[in-house]
Structures are given as C-alpha cells and as structure tokens.
Backbone as numpy.savetxt, mean C-alpha at the origin, in Angstrom:
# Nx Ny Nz CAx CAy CAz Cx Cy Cz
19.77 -4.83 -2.70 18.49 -4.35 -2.24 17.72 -3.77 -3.43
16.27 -4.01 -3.56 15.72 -3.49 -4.30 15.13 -2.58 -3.70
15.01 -1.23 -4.74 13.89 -0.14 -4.21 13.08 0.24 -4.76
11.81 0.44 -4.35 10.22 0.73 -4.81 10.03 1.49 -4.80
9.52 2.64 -5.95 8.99 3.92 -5.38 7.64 3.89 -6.31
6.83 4.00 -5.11 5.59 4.22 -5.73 4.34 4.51 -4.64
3.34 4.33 -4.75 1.73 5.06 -4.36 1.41 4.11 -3.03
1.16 4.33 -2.30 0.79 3.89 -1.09 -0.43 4.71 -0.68
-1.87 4.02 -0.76 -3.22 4.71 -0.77 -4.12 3.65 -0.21
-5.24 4.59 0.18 -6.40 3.83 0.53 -7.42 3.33 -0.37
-7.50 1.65 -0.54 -8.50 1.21 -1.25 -9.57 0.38 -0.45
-10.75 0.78 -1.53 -12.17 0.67 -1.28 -12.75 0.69 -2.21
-13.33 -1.20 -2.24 -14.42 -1.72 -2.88 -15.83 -2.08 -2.41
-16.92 -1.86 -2.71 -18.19 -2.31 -2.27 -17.78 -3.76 -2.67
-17.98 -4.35 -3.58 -18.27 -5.78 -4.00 -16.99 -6.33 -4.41
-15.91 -7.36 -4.45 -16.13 -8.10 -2.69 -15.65 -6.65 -1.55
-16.60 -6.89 -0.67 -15.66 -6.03 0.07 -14.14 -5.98 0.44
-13.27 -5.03 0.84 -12.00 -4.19 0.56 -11.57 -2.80 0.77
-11.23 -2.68 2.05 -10.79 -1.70 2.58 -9.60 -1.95 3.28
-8.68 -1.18 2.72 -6.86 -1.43 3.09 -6.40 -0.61 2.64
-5.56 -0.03 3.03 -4.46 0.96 2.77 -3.30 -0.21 2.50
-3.04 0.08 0.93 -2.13 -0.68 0.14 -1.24 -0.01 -1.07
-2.15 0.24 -2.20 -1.66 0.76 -3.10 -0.48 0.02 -3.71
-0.17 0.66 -5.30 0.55 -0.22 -6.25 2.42 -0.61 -5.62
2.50 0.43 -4.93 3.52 0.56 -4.22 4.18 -0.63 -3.21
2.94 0.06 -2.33 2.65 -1.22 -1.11 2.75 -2.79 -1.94
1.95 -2.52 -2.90 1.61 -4.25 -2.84 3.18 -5.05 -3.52
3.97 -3.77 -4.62 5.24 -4.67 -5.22 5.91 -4.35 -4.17
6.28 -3.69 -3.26 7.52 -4.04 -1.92 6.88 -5.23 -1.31
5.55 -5.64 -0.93 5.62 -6.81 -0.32 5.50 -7.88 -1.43
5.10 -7.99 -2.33 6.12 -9.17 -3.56 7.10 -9.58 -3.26
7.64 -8.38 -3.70 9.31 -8.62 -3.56 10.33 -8.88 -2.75
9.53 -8.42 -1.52 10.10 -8.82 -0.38 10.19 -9.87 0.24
9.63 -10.90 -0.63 9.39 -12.62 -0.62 10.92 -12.90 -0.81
11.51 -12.44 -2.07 12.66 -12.71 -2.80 13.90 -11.97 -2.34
14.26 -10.68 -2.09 14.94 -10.04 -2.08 14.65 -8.82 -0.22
15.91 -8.36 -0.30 15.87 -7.08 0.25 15.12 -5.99 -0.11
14.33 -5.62 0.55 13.41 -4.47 -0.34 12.88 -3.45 0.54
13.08 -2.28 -0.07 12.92 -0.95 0.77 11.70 0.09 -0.02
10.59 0.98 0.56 9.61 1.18 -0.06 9.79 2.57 0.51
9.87 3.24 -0.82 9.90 4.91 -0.47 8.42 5.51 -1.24
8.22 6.55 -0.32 6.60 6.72 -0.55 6.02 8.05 -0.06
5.13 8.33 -0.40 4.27 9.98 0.05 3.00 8.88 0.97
2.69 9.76 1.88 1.40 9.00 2.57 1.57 10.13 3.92
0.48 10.39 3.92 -0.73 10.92 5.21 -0.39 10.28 6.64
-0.69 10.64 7.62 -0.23 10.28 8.98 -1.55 9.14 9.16
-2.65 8.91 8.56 -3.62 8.12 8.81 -3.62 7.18 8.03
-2.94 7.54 6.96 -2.68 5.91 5.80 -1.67 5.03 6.55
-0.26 6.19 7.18 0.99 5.31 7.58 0.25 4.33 8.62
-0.79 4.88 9.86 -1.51 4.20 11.07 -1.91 3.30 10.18
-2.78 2.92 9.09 -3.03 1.81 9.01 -2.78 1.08 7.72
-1.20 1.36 7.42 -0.54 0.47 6.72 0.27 -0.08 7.65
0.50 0.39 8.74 1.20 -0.95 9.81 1.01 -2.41 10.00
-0.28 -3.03 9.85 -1.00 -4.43 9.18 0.23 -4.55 8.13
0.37 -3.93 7.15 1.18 -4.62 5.93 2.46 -4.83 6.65
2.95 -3.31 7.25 4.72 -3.65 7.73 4.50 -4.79 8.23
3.39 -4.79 9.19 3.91 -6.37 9.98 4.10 -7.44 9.53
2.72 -7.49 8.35 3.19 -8.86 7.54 3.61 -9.16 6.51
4.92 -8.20 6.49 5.87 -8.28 5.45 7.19 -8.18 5.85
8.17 -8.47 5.25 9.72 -7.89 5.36 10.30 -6.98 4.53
9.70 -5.72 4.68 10.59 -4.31 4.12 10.56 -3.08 4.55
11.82 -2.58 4.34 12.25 -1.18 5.04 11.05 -0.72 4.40
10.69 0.43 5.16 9.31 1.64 4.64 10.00 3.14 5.38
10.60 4.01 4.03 10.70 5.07 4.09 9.59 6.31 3.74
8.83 6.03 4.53 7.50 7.60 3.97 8.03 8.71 3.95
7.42 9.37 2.78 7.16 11.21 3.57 5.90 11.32 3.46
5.81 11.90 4.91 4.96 12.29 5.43 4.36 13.24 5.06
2.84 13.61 4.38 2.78 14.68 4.21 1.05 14.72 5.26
0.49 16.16 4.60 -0.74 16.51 5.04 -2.29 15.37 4.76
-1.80 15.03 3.82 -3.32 14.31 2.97 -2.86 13.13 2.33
-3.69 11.90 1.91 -3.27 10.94 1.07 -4.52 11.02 0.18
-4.42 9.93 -0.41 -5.40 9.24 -1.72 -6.28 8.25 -1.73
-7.09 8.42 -1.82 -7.87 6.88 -1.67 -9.20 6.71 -3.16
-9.04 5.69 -3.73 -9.64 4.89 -4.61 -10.76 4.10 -4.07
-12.09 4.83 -4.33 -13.40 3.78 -4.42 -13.68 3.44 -5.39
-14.24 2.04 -5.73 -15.06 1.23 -6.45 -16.18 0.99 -6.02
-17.24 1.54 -6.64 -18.49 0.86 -6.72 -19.00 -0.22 -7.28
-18.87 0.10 -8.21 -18.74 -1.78 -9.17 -18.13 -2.50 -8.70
-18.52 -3.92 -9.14 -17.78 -4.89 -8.70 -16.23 -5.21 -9.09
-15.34 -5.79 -8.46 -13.95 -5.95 -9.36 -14.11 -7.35 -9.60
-15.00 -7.85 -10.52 -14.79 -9.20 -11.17 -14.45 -9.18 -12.80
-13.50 -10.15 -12.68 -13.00 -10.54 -14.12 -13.62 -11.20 -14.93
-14.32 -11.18 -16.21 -14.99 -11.93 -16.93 -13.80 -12.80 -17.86
C-alpha cells in the first residue's frame, strides 16, 4: 500500500472555470490509485470532506481525514494557461 500525506483544499479558478475541492494530496492518491493500493491521510474542514466525496467516489482509496475547524482554499484570478 502506498501512503499520501498531503493538502486536500478548495480550488478556484475564474478562467477556465474550476471549482473542486482537490488539492496536491487529493489529486496524487487518485493517480496512484490507478496502480496500486493507496490510502490518503489529510487535515480538511467538515465542508471540504462534504465535497470531496465526488473524488472518493471516483476513485479507489482509503481517505483517512482529520477533521479539523477550517480548511484552505486557493483562488486564481488569472488565467491557468501555459504558454
């Protein structure tokens, strides 16, 4: 089994639009969870966990949170295009 520990947060872009609760965390447990056993330990808010459930579902990995009071969330105003 592999284990992940990392940031599970709310992101938000104006241009393309993008709003998901994902984070760097979120996104390598569901990678990896293509390949392997994979379990995702994490800090997150009672309103990030509500709507990181979309990801549990469409993924295959254990998700150990702690739960705390508050999470994180990342806006972009600019665009996220690559030149």
């Amino acid at each position: 089994m592999i284990h992940v520990v990392g940031g599970v947060y709310w992101e938000q872009c104006a241009a393309p639009t993008w709003d998901v609760v994902l984070g760097s965390g979120g996104r390598a447990a569901a990678c990896l969870s293509t390949k392997r056993e994979t379990s995702l330990h994490t800090f997150i808010s009672q309103e990030m966990r509500d709507g990181f459930d979309g990801i549990l579902r469409s993924y295959d990995f254990t998700f150990n949170p702690i739960v705390r009071d508050y999470g994180y969330t990342f806006r972009y105003l600019s665009p996220l295009i690559l030149h």
